[in-house]
C-alpha positions as CSV (number, residue, x, y, z in Angstrom):
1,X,49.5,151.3,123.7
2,X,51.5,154.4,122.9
3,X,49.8,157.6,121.3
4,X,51.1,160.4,119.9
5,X,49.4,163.8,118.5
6,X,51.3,165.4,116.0
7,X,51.2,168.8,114.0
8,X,51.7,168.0,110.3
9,X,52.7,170.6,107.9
10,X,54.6,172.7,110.3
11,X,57.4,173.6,111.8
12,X,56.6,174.5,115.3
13,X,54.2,173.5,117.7
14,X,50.3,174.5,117.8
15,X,49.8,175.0,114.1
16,X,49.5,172.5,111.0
17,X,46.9,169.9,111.4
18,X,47.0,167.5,114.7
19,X,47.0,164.5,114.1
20,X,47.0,161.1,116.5
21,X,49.2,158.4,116.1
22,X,49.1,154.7,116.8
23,X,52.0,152.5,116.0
24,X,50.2,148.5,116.6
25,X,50.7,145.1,115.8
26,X,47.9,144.5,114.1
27,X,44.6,146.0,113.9
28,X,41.6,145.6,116.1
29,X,38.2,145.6,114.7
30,X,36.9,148.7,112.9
31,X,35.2,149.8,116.1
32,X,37.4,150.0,118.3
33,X,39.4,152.1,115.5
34,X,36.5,154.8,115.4
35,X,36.3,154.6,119.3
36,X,39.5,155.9,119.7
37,X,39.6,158.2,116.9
38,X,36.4,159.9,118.2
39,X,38.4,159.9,121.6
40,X,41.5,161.8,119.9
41,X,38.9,163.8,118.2
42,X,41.3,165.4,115.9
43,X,40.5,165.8,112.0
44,X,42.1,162.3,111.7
45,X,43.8,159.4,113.4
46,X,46.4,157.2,111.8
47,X,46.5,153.8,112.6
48,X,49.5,151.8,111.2
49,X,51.1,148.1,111.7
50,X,54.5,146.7,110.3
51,X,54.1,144.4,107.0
52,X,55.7,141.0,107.0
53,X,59.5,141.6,104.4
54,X,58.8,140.8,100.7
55,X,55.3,142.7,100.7
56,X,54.7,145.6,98.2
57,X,54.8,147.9,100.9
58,X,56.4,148.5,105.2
59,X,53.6,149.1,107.2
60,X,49.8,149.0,106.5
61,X,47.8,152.5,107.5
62,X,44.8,154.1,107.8
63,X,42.8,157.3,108.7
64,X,40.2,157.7,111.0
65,X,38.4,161.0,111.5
66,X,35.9,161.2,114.5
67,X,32.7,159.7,112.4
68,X,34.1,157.9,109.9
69,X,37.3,156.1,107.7
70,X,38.5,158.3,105.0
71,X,40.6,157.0,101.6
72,X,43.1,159.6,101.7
73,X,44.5,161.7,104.3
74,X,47.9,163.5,103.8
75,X,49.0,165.4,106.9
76,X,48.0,161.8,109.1
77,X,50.7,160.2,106.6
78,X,53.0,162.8,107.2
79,X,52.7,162.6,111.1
80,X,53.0,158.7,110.6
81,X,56.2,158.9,109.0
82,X,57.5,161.6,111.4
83,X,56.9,159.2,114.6
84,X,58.6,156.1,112.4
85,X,61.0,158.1,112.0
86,X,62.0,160.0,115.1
87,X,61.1,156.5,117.4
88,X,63.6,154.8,115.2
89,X,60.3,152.3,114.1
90,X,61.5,152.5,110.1
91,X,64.4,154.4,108.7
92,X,64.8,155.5,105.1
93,X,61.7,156.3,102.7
94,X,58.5,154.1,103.9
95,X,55.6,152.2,101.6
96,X,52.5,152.8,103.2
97,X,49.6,150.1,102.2
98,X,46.2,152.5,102.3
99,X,42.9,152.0,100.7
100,X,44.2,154.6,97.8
101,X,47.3,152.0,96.7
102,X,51.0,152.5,97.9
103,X,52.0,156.1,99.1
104,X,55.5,156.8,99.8
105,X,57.1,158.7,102.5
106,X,60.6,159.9,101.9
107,X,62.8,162.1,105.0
108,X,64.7,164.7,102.9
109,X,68.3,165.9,104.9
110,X,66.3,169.1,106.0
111,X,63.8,167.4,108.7
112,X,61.1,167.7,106.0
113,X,59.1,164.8,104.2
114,X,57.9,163.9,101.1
115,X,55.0,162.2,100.1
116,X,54.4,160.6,96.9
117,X,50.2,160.6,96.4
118,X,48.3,159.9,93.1
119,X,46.9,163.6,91.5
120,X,43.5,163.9,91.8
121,X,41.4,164.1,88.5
122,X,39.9,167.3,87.9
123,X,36.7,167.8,85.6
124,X,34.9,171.5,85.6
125,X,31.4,170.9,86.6
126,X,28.6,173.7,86.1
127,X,28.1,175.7,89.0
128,X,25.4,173.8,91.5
129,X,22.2,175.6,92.7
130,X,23.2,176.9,96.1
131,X,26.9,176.7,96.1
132,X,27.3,180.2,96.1
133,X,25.3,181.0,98.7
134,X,26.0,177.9,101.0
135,X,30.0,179.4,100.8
136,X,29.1,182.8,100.7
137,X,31.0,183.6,98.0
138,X,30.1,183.9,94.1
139,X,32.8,180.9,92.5
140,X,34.6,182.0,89.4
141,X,35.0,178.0,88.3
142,X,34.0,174.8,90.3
143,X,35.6,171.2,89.5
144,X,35.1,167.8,90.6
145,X,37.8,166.1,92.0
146,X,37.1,162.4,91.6
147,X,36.0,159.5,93.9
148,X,39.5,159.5,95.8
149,X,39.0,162.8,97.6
150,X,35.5,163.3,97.0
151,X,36.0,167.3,96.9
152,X,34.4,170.3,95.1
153,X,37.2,172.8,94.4
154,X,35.8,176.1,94.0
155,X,38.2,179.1,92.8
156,X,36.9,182.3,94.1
157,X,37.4,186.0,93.4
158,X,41.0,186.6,95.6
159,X,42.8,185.8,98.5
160,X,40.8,188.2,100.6
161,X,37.7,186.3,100.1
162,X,39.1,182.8,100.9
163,X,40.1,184.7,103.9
164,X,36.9,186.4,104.8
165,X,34.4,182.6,104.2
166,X,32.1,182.2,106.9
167,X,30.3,179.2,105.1
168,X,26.9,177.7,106.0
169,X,28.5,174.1,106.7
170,X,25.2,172.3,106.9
171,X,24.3,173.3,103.3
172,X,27.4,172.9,102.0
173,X,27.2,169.4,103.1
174,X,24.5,168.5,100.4
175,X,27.4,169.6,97.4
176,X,29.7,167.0,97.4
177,X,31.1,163.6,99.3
178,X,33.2,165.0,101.6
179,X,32.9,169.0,101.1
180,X,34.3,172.3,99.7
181,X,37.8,173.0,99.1
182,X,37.8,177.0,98.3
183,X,40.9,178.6,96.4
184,X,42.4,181.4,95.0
185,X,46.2,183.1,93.8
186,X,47.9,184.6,95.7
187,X,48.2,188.1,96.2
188,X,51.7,188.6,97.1
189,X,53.7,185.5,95.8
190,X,56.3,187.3,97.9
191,X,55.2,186.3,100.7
192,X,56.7,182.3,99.7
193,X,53.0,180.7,98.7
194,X,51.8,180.9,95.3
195,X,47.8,179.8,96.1
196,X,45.7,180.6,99.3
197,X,42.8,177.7,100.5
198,X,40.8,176.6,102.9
199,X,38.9,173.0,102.8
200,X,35.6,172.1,104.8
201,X,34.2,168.8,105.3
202,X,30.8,168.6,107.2
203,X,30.1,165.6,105.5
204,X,32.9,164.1,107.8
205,X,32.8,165.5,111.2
206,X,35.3,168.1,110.1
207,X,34.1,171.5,110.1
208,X,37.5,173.3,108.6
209,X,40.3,171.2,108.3
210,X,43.5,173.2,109.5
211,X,45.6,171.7,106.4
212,X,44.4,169.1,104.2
213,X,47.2,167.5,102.3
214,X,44.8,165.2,100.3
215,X,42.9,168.7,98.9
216,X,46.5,169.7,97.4
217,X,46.5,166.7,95.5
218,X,43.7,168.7,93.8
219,X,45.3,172.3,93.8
220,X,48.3,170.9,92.7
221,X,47.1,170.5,88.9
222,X,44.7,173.2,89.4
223,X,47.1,175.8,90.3
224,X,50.4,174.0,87.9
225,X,48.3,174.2,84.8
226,X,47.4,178.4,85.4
227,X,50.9,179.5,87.0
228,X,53.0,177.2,84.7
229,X,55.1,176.0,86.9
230,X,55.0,172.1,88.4
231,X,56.6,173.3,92.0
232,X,54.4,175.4,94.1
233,X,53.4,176.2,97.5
234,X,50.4,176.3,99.1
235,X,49.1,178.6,102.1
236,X,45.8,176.6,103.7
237,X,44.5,179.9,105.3
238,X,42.7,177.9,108.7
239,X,43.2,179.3,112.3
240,X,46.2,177.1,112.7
241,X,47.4,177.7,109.3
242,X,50.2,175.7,107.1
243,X,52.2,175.5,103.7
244,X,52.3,172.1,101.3
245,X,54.9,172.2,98.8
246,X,53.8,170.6,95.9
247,X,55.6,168.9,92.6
248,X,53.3,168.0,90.2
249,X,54.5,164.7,88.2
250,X,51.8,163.6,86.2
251,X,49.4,161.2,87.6
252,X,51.3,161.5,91.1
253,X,51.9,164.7,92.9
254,X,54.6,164.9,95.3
255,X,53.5,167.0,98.9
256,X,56.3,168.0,101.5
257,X,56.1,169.7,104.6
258,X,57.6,169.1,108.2
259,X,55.5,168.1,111.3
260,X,56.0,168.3,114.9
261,X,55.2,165.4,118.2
262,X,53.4,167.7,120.9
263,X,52.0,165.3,123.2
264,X,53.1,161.7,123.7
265,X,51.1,159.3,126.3
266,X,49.5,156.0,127.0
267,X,46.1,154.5,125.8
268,X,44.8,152.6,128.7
269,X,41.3,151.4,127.8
């Protein structure tokens, strides 16, 4: 069984978000799914198997991180489409079959791809006991960002500060379903990104996520409605770093970026 890790949302090796790869024929039981995720031990692991012709969509996926399925995971989709692509499995835009409906992969002429993902709904919430502290930060807004993603978006002071976050993870745990997805403008739109983020997900086995294209689902809307402008990019600010470009369309928001096959080997338990 073949296995690929793959950097998602970049454009060279070593940054973006790793993800593994696994290109079946079917899948095995849901353990055996988290086995080998936990093995890979990345933020996620896609699984994915080709669809019999006539169905809504190509190839059935889905994400693993080390503890636990997730509904939505954007950089995994990306590096799915990237190895379909580059192995010559499927050619020309994809139909993924997910837990969150159909997403749609499309290879644009310049090596990049474009998923198609529904927005996320966004409703302001008062600020939770704690929050501020937990982050370590003093939020300017906090929203909800539905069951899909299972965020709390929290817009903070500048770019500096999402920069400078040293969160307390285990008590930011208690806040939402999955975690905290912390953002501000840019300071320098000069510098090609028009918002800054970063996204932690204790509640998940993910400490920091290095780019979390799900979350930009989120910022997307968040970010379209204050700049003006449906087309945006976003900087996630991690260790690894990465830029999403983002088209917001209503209730679907478009995220493109480029990714990147690092290692490629053999499963052999």
């Amino acid at each position: 069984m073949r296995i690929r890790i793959v950097d998602a949302f970049t454009d060279r090796p070593f940054a973006g978000n790793p993800a593994g790869v696994l290109l079946l024929d079917a899948f095995p039981d849901d353990d055996r799914l988290q086995q080998v995720a936990l093995e890979v031990n990345h933020a996620e692991t896609a699984f994915a198997h080709p669809l019999p012709e006539g169905r809504e969509a190509d190839w059935a996926l889905r994400w693993f991180t080390p503890a636990a399925e997730v509904a939505m995971c954007g950089h995994a989709t990306l590096a799915t489409a990237h190895v379909l692509r580059t192995t010559g499995a499927h050619q020309g835009p994809v139909r993924f079959a997910t837990r969150s409906g159909v997403l749609i992969a499309t290879p644009r002429e310049d090596g990049s791809i474009t998923l198609d993902f529904p927005t996320a709904p966004l409703t302001r919430v008062d600020l939770p006991d704690g929050v501020a502290e937990a982050l370590g930060a003093e939020p300017l807004s906090t929203f909800d960002t539905g069951s899909n993603i299972g965020d709390l978006l929290v817009e903070v002071a500048d770019e500096k500060t999402v920069h400078a976050l040293k969160p307390d993870l285990k008590a930011l745990g208690a806040y939402s379903e999955r975690g905290i997805i912390a953002t501000a403008r840019a300071e320098d739109p000069g510098r090609g990104y028009d918002f800054v983020s970063r996204c932690f997900f204790p509640n998940i086995g993910i400490d920091e996520d290095p780019v979390t294209g799900s979350a930009h689902t989120a910022l997307a809307p968040f970010w379209s409605e204050r700049l003006g402008r449906a087309e945006l990019t976003g900087l996630q600010a991690s260790a690894r770093s990465g830029r999403v470009h983002t088209e917001l369309r209503g209730d679907r928001t478009l995220l493109s970026g480029r990714a990147v096959t690092v290692i490629e080997g053999e499963l052999l338990a």
